[in-house]
C-alpha positions as CSV (number, residue, x, y, z in Angstrom):
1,X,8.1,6.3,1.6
2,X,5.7,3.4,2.1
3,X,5.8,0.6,5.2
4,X,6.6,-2.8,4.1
5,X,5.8,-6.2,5.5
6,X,7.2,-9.3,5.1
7,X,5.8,-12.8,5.6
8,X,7.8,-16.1,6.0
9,X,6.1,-18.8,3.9
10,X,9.3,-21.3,4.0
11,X,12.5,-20.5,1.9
12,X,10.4,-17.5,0.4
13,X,8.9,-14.4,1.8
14,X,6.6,-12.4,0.9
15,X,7.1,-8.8,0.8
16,X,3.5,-6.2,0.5
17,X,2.9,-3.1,1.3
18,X,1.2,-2.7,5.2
19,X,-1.5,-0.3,3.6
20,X,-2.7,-2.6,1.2
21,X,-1.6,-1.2,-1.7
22,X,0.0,-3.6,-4.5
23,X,3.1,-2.6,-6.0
24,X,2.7,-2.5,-9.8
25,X,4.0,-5.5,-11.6
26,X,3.4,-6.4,-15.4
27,X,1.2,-8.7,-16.7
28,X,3.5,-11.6,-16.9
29,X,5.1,-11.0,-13.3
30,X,8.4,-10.4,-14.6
31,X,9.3,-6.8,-13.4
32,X,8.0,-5.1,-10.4
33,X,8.4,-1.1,-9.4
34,X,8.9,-1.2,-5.8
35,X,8.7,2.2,-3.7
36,X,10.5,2.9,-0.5
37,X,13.5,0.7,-1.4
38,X,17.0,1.5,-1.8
39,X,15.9,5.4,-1.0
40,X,14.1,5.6,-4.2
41,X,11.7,4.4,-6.8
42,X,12.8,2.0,-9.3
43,X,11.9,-1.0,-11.2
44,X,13.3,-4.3,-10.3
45,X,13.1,-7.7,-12.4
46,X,13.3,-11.6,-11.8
47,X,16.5,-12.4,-10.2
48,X,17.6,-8.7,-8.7
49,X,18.7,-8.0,-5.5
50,X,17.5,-5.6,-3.7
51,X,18.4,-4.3,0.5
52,X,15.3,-4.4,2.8
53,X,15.4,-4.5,6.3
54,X,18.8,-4.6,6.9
55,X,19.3,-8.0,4.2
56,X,19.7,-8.4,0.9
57,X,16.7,-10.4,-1.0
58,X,16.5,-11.5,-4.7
59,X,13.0,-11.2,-6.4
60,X,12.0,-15.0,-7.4
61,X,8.4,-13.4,-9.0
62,X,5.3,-11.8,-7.7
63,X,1.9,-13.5,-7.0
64,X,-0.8,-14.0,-9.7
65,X,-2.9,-10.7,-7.6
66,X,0.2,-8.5,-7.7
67,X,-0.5,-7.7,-4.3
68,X,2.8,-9.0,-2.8
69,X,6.4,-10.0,-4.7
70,X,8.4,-13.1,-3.7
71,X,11.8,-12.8,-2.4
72,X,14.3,-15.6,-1.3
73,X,17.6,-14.8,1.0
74,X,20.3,-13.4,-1.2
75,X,23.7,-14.7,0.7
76,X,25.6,-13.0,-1.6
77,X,24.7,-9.6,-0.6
78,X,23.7,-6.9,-2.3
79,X,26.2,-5.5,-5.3
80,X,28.4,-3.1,-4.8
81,X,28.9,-2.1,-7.7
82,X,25.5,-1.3,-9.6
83,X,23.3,1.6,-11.9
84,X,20.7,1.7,-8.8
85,X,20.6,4.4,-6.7
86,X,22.6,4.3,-3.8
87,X,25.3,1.8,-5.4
88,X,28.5,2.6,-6.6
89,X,28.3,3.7,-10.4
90,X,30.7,1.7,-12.8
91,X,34.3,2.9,-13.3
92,X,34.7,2.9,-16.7
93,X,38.0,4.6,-18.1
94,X,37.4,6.6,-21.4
95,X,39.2,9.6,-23.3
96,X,37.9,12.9,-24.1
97,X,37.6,14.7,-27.0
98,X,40.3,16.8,-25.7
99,X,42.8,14.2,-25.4
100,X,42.3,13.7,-21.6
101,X,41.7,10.2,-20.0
102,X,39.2,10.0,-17.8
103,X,37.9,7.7,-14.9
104,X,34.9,8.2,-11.8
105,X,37.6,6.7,-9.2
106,X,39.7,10.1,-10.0
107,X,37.2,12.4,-10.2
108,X,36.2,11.9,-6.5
109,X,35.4,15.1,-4.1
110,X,33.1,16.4,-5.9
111,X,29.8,15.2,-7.6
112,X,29.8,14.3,-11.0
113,X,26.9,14.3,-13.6
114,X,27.2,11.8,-16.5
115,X,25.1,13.5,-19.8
116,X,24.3,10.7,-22.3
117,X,23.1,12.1,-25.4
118,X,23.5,12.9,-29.3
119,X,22.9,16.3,-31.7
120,X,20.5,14.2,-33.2
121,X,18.6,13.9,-30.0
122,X,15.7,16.5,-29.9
123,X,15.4,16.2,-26.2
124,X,18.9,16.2,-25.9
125,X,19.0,19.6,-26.7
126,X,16.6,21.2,-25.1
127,X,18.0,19.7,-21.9
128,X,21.4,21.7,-23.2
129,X,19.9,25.3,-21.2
130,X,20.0,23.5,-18.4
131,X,22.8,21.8,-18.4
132,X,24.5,25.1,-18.4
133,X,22.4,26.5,-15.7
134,X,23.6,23.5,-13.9
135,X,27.7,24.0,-14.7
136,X,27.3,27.8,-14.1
137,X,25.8,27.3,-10.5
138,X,28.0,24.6,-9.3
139,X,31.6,25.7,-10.8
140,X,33.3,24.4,-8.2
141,X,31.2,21.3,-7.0
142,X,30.0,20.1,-10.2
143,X,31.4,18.4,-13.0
144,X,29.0,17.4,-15.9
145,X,30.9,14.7,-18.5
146,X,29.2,14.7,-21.8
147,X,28.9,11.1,-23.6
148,X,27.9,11.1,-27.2
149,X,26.8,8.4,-28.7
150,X,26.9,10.4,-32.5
151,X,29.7,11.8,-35.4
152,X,33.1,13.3,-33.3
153,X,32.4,16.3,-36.3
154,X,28.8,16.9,-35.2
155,X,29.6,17.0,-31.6
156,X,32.4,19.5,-32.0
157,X,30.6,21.5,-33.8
158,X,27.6,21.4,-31.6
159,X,29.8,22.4,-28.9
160,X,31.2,25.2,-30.0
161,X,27.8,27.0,-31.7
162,X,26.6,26.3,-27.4
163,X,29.3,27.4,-25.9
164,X,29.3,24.4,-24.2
165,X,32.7,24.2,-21.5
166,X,32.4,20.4,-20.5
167,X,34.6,17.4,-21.2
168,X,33.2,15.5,-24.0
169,X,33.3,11.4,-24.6
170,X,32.0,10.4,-28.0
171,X,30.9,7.0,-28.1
172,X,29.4,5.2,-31.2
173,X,29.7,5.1,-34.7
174,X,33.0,3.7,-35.5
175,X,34.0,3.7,-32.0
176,X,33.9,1.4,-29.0
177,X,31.2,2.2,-26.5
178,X,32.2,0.9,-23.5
179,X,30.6,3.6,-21.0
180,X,27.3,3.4,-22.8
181,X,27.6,-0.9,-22.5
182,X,29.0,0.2,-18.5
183,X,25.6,2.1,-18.0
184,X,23.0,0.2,-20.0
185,X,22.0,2.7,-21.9
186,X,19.1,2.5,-24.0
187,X,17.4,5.7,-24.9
188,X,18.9,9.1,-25.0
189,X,19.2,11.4,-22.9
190,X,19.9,9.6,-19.8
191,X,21.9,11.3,-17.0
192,X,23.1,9.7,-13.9
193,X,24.4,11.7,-10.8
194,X,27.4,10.5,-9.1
195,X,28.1,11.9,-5.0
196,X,31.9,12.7,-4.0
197,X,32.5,9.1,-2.9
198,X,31.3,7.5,-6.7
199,X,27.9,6.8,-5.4
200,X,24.8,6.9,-7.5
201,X,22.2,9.5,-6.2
202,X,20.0,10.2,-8.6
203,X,19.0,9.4,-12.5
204,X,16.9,11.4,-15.2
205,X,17.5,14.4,-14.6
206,X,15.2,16.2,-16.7
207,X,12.6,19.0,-15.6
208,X,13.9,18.9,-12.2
209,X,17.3,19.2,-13.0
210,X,17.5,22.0,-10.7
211,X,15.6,20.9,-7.6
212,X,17.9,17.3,-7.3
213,X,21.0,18.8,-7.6
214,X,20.0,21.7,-5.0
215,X,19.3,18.6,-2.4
216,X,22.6,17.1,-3.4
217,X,24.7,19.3,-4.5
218,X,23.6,21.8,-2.0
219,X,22.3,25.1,-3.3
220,X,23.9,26.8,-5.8
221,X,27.1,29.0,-5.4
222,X,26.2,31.9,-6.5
223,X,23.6,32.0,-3.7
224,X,26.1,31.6,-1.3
């Protein structure tokens, strides 16, 4: 986690890191990945809000160096309600493939990991071991939620060749996509971890699917 400092310069302050190095910022200044914020590592564009110091700032730009980014005094506070980590995640309510409604807000006490992905999705499927690793160690704790964004045919059948024992949501095609639209996603697959209070702690899940749910989750139940 790295030390931050921030300078007054009239309405805006400045915020750099104390050991000199710049936090990386694209060419035009428009999005910055800031480290040591918010408990993790993310990227941040014009306009955001993000919590430092005990107040909530909103990113006005970042100077022509990139060694420091521009904040003004967000009044508003910082969201509640948000895809970063440490926010609550969007409570969206959707239907399974089984017939089943389902919502976050009643899925609470336990954590819950959104899946967004698609047959057609290489990646996806390779991802699908682990996945099952995941749901086989944390039976009782754990509850992965599947959201397709492909054919309701190709997903069942998918599901049954894998042996695959989570709820499913299939989004797209013909259908409405309201979680995918909830969760801005844009490239597949995407996975979001939700805490038993509806909290976001952690996103992409991928090679370390393992380790992040063992520091959240806790480790798994079978080595209990």
């Amino acid at each position: 986690r790295h030390a931050w400092g921030l300078t007054p310069d009239g309405d805006t302050v400045y915020v750099a890191p104390s050991h000199g190095r710049a936090p990386l910022a694209s060419g035009d200044g428009a999005r910055v990945r800031v480290s040591g914020m918010e408990r993790t590592e993310e990227d941040y564009g014009t306009g955001d809000v993000l919590a430092l110091g005990g107040r909530a700032w909103r990113i006005v730009g970042v100077t022509p160096d990139e060694a420091a980014v521009r904040l003004v005094e967000a009044p508003e506070g910082v969201p509640e309600v948000g895809l970063r980590v440490g926010r609550l995640a969007p409570d969206v309510a959707a239907r399974t493939e089984a017939g089943d409604s389902l919502r976050l807000s009643d899925l609470r006490g336990r954590h819950v990991l959104l899946d967004f992905w698609g047959t057609w999705c290489q990646p996806c499927r390779w991802q699908t071991p682990a996945l099952k690793e995941a749901a086989a160690a944390y039976p009782d704790r754990l509850l992965i939620v599947g959201v397709a964004d492909d054919d309701p045919e190709a997903v069942g059948e998918y599901v049954a060749d894998e042996g695959i024992p989570w709820p499913q949501v299939v989004e797209g095609r013909d259908r409405p996509k309201p979680l995918h639209e909830a969760y801005e996603v844009r490239q597949w697959p995407s996975t979001f971890l939700v805490d038993p209070e509806g909290r976001i702690v952690a996103k992409g899940l991928y090679t370390d699917m393992a380790e992040t749910l063992a520091r959240h989750v806790g480790p798994p139940q079978t080595e209990e």
